[in-house]
C-alpha positions in Angstrom: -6.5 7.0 -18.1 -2.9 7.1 -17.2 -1.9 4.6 -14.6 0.2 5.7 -11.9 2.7 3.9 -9.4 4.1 5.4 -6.5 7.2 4.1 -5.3 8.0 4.7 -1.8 10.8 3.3 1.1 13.3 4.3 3.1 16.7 6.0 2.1 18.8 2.7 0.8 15.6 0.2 0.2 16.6 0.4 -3.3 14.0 3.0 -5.0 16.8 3.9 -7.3 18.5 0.5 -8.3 14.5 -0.4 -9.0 13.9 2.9 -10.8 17.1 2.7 -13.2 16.0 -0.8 -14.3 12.1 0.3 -14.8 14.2 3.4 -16.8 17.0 1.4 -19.0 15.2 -1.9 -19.5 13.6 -2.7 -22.7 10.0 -3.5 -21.6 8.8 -1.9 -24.4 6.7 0.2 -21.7 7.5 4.3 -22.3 7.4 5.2 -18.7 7.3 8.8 -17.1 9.3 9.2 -13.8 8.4 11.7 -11.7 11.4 12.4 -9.1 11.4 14.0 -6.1 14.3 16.7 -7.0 16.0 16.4 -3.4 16.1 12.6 -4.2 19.0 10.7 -2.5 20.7 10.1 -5.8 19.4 11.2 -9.3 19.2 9.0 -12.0 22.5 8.3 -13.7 23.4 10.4 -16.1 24.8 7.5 -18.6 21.2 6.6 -19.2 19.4 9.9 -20.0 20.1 11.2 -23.6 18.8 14.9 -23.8 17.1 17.4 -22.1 13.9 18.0 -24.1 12.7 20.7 -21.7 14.5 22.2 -18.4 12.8 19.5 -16.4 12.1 17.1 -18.8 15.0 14.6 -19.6 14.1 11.8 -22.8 15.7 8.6 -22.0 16.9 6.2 -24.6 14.7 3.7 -24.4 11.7 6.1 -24.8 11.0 6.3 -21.1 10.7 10.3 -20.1 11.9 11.2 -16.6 10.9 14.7 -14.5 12.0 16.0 -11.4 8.9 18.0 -9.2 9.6 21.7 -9.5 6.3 22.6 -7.6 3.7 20.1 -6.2 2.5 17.1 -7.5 -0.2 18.4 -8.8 1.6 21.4 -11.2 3.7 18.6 -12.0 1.3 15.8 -13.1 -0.9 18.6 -15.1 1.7 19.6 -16.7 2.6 16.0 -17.8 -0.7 15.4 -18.8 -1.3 18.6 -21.6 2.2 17.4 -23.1 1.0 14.3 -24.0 -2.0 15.3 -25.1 -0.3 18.2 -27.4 1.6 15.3 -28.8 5.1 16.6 -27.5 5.8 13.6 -25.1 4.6 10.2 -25.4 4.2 7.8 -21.9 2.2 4.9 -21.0 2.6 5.2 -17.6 4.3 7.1 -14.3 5.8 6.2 -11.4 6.3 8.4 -8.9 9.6 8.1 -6.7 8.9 9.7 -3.3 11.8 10.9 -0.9 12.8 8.4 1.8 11.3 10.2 4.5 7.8 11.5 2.7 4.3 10.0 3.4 2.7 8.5 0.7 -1.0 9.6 2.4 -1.0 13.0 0.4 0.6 12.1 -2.6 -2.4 9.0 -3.3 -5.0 12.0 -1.6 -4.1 13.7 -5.0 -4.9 11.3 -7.2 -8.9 11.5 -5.8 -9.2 15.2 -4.4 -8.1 17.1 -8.0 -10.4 17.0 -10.7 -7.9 17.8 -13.3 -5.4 14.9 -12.0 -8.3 12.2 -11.9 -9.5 13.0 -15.5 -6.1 11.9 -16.9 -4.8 9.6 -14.2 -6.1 6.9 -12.2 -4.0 5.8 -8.9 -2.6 2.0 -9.4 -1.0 1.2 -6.3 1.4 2.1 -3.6 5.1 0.4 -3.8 7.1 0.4 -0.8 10.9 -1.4 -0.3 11.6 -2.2 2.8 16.0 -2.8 3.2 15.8 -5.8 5.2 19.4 -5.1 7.2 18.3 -2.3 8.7 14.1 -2.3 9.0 13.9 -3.5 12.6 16.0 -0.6 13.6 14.5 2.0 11.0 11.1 0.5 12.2 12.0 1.2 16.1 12.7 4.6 15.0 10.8 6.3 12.4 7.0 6.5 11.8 7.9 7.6 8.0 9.0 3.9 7.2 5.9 2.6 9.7 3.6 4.7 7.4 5.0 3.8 4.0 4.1 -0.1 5.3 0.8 1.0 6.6 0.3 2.2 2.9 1.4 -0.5 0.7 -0.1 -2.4 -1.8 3.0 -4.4 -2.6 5.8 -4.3 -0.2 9.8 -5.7 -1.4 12.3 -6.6 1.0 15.7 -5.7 -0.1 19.0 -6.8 0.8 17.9 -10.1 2.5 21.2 -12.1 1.9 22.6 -9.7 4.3 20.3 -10.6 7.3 19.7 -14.7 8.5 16.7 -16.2 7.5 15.4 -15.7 10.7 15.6 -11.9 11.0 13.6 -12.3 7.7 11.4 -14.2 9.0 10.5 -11.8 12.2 11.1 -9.0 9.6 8.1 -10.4 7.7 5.9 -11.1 10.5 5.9 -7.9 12.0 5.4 -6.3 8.5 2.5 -9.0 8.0 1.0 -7.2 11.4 0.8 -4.0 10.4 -0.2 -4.7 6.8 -2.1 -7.9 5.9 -3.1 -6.5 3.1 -0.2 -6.0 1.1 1.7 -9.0 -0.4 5.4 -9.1 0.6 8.5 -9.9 -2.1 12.0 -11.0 -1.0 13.9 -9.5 -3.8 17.6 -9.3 -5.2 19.0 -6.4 -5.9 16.2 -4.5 -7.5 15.4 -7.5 -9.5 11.2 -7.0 -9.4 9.1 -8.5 -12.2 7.6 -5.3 -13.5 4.1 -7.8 -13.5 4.7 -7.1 -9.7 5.0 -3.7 -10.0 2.6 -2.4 -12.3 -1.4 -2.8 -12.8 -1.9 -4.0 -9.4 -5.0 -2.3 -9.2 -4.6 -1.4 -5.2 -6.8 1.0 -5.8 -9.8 -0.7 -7.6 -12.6 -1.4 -5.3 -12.5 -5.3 -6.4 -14.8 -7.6 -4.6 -12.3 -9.7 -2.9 -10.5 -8.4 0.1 -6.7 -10.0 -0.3 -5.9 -11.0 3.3 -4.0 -13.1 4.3 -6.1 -16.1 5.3 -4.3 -16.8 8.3 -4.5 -13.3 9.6 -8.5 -13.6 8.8 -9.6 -17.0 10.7 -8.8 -15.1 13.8 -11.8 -13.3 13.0 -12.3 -9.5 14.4 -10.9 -10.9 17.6 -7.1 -10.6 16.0 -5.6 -9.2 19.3 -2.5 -8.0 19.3 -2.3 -8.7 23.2 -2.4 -12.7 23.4 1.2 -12.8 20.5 3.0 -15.5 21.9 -0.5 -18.1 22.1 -0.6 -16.8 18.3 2.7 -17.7 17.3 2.7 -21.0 19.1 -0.1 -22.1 17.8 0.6 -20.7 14.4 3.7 -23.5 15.0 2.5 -26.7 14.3 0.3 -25.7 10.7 2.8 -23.1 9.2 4.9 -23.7 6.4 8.1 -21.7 7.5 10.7 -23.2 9.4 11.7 -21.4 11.8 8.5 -20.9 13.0 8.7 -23.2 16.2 11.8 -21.0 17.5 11.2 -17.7 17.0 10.6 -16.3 20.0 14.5 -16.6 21.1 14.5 -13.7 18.1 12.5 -11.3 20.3 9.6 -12.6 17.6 6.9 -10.7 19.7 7.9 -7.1 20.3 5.8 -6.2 17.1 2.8 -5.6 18.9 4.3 -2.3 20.0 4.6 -0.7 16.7 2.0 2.3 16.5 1.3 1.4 12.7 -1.2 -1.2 13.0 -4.2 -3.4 11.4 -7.5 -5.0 12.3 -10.2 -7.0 10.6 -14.0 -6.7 12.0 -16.2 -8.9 10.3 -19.7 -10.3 10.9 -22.3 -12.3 9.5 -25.3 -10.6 10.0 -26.6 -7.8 7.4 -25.2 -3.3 8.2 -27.7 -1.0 8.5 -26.4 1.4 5.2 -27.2 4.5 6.7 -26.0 3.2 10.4 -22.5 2.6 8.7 -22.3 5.2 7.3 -23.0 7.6 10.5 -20.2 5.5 12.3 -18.1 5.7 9.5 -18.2 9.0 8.8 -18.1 10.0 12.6 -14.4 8.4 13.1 -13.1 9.5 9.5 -13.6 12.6 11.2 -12.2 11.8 14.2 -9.5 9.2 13.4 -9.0 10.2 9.8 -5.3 11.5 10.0 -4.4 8.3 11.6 -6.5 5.6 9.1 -4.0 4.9 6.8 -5.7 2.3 4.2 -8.8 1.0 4.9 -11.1 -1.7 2.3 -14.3 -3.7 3.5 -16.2 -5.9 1.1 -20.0 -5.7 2.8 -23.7 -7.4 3.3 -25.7 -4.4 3.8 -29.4 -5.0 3.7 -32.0 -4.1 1.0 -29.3 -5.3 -1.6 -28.4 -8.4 -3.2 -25.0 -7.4 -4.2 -21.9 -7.0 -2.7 -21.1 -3.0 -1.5 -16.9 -2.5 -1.7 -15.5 0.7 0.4 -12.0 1.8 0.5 -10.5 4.6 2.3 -7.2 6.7 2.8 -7.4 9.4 5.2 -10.0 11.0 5.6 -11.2 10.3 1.7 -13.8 7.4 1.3 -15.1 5.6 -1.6 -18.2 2.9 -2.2 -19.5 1.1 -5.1 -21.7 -1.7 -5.6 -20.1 -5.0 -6.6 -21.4 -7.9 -8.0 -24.6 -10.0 -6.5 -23.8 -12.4 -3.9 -23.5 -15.9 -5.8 -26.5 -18.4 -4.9 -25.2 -20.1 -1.3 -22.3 -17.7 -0.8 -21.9 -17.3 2.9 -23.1 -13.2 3.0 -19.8 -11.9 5.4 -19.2 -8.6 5.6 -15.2 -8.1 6.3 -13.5 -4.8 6.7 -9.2 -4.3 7.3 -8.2 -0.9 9.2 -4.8 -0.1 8.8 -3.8 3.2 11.0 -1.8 4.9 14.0 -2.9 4.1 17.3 -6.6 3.3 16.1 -8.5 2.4 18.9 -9.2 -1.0 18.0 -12.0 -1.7 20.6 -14.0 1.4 20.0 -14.0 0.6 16.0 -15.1 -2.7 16.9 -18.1 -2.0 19.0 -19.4 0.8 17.0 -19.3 -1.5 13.8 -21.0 -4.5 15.5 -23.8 -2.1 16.6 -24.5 -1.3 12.6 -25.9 -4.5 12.2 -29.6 -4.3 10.5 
């Protein structure tokens, strides 16, 4: 299977300057890029050599890059028989999206086509976030919202040019919408490609990467009681300017429509109760669920049962068995638009066996 990477953020985050160093470097890795063709900038010409094919350009160090003629789909196909007929060779592809495109469809791809998910399995979501001018793009657009709201991995960019605390609320409010996602403070495209590729954001693994401080507020994480959070959050947090950042307007994140929620319980789901009440607000809520992952005790089985959704598309598989005198938890993230929180809440907690 051919891993793939999609590399999303707003116009300036830095998808190119990231791109031309994953294209020019000598990782050893022979990449395919797939470019949107109205892309800000294309790549520089001084580090393509030839044009194999119309849309096919061979870079020098072995890395092949394509623009999208048609969809996605024509596109990674059509990728897929040439490297099978032997004419290109790549280890890989990364898939720069324009700065205003939702990543939602482009992952849907990777599951809903048969002929893409025989040759290529879906790594992770990449998204750059220019920390100058986030709070403003994040005011304003529900693109850049969504592209969070989708991450696996999120870089900020451009952080010398803000103070550390504008980082700092930059990073919280980020950290509200997407606990899932770790978040890099990065200079000038300079990404360890370890941080970039075989992430496996897409694997249903048995551990639910939350931050733990966003998870011992339990299901009850409101995003109503902020400033009792932050204060409290104070006195046992390791950044500095923790204890003043309210003067920085620290709590207006709660009204960004991109946002996230953990439910979790200790008492055993009802399998076929979940999946009624899942299935009932995929079909309701599905446009608006964004990324969604839940490592669960269900009853009749001694092993862990890992879900993970986007859209309206869900996935389940059993993990491994409980360990002897693991706490059995079941803990599930929603990341979406406008979810009603409360309503998710309550019809979970009536699934309980």
């Amino acid at each position: 299977m051919i891993p793939a990477t999609v590399l999303t953020g707003f116009l300036g985050s830095g998808k190119t300057t990231l791109l031309k160093r994953l294209l020019s470097e000598a990782h050893g890795m022979k990449i395919a890029v797939i470019e949107n063709e109205f892309g800000e900038e294309n790549i520089d010409n001084d580090i393509l050599v030839s044009e194999t094919t119309e849309n096919i350009i061979q870079m020098s160090n072995g890395c092949v890059c394509c623009t999208i003629r048609e969809d996605l789909r024509t596109t990674l196909r059509d990728l897929a028989e040439r490297r099978r007929k032997k004419e290109i060779a790549f280890d890989r592809v990364v898939i720069e999206t324009t700065g205003l495109a939702d990543p939602g469809p482009v992952a849907q791809t990777f599951f809903m086509d048969d002929e893409v998910a025989e040759s290529f399995l879906l790594d992770a979501i990449v998204t750059l976030v220019d920390a100058k001018h986030a709070a403003q793009q994040l005011n304003d657009r529900q693109e850049v919202r969504r592209q969070i709201g989708f991450a696996d991995q999120i870089f900020i960019t451009k952080s010398d040019l803000v103070s550390p605390a504008e980082l700092d609320a930059l990073q919280h409010r980020i950290k509200h919408m997407n606990p899932r996602a770790p978040q890099h403070v990065v200079h000038f495209g300079q990404v360890p490609l370890k941080e970039v590729f075989d992430l496996r954001g897409f694997n249903l693994n048995a551990k639910l990467d939350i931050d733990p401080d966003f998870l011992s507020e339990g299901s009850d994480h409101g995003h109503h009681h902020h400033h009792d959070h932050d204060h409290e959050h104070g006195e046992h947090c390791d950044h500095p300017s923790h204890a003043h950042d309210h003067a920085h307007g620290h709590h207006h994140h709660h009204d960004d429509d991109v946002k996230s929620f953990v439910f979790r319980t200790n008492r055993s789901l009802d399998p076929a109760k979940l999946e009624d009440f899942l299935g009932a607000i995929v079909d309701v809520y599905g446009p608006r669920m964004l990324r969604y992952k839940g490592v669960l005790h269900m009853k009749g089985t001694d092993h862990k049962v890992i879900f993970q959704g986007v859209h309206q598309l869900m996935g389940s598989d059993l993990g491994p068995k409980w360990a002897p005198g693991e706490q059995r938890v079941s803990k599930m993230v929603f990341i979406g638009i406008d979810l009603p929180k409360d309503l998710f809440l309550q019809g979970l907690s009536q699934c309980h066996a």
